[in-house]
C-alpha positions in Angstrom: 0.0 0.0 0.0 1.1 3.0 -0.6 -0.4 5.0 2.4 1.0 3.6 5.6 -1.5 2.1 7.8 -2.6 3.9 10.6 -3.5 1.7 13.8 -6.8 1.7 15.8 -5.5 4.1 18.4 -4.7 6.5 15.7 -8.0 6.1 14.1 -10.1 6.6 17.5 -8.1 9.9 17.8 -9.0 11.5 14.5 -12.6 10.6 14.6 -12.3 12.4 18.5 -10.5 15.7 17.0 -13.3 15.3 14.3 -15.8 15.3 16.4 -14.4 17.9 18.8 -13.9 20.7 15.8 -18.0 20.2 15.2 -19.0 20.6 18.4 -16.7 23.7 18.9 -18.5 25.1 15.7 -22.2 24.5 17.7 -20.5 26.2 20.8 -19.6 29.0 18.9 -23.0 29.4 16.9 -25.2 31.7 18.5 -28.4 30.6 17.1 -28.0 27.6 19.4 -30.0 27.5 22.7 -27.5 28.2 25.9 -28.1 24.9 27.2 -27.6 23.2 24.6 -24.2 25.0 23.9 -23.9 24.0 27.1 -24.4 20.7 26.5 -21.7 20.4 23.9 -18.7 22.1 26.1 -19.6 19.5 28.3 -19.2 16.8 25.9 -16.1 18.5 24.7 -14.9 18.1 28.2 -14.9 14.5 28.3 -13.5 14.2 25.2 -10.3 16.4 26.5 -10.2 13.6 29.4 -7.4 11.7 28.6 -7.4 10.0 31.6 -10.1 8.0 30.4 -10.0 5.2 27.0 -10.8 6.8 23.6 -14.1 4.5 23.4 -15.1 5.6 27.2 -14.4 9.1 26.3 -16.5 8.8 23.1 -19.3 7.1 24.8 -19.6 9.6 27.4 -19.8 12.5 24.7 -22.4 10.4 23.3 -24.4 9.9 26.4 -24.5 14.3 26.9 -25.3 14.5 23.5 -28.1 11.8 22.5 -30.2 13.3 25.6 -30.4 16.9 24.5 -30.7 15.7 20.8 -34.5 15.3 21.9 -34.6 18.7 22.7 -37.7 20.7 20.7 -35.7 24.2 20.9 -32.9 22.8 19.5 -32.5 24.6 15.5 -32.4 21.9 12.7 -29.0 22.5 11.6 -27.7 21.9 14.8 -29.7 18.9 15.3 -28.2 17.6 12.7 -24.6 17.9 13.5 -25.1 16.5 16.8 -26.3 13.4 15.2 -23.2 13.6 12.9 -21.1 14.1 16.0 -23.2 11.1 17.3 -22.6 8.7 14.3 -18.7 9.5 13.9 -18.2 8.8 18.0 -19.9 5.6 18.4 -17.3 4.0 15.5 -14.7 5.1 18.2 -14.3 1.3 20.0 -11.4 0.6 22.4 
């Protein structure tokens, strides 16, 4: 191959840094409701925790965001990214 491979730990690390970069762009939209922009800071919390494993940070981001992805204020846009946010953390496996 002419790309070298990258390992699983390298992989879950991306997809967290992907998934940080769109929640910092909800955090920063002001069109977002202040609890739910609160909601993402604290998923972008445990996804700084590096005390924790990738898939345990990851599924702790997931848990903060699933429950205020039900939220009726939240705009559709943003909706949407958080179930991006969602679909690109749960690959993240230890």
């Amino acid at each position: 191959m002419s790309t070298p491979e990258l390992n699983k730990q390298q992989l879950n690390e991306i997809k967290i840094k992907q998934a940080m970069m769109m929640l910092e762009k909800i955090i920063n939209d002001a069109s977002v409701p202040r609890n739910i922009r609160r909601a993402a800071i604290n998923a972008l919390n445990m996804l700084r925790d590096f005390s924790l494993t990738p898939g345990v940070r990851a599924a702790n981001a997931v848990s903060v965001l699933d429950e205020v992805s039900q939220d009726p204020n939240m705009p559709m846009h943003a909706r949407t990214a958080v179930w991006n946010i969602v679909a690109v953390l749960s690959t993240v496996k230890d």
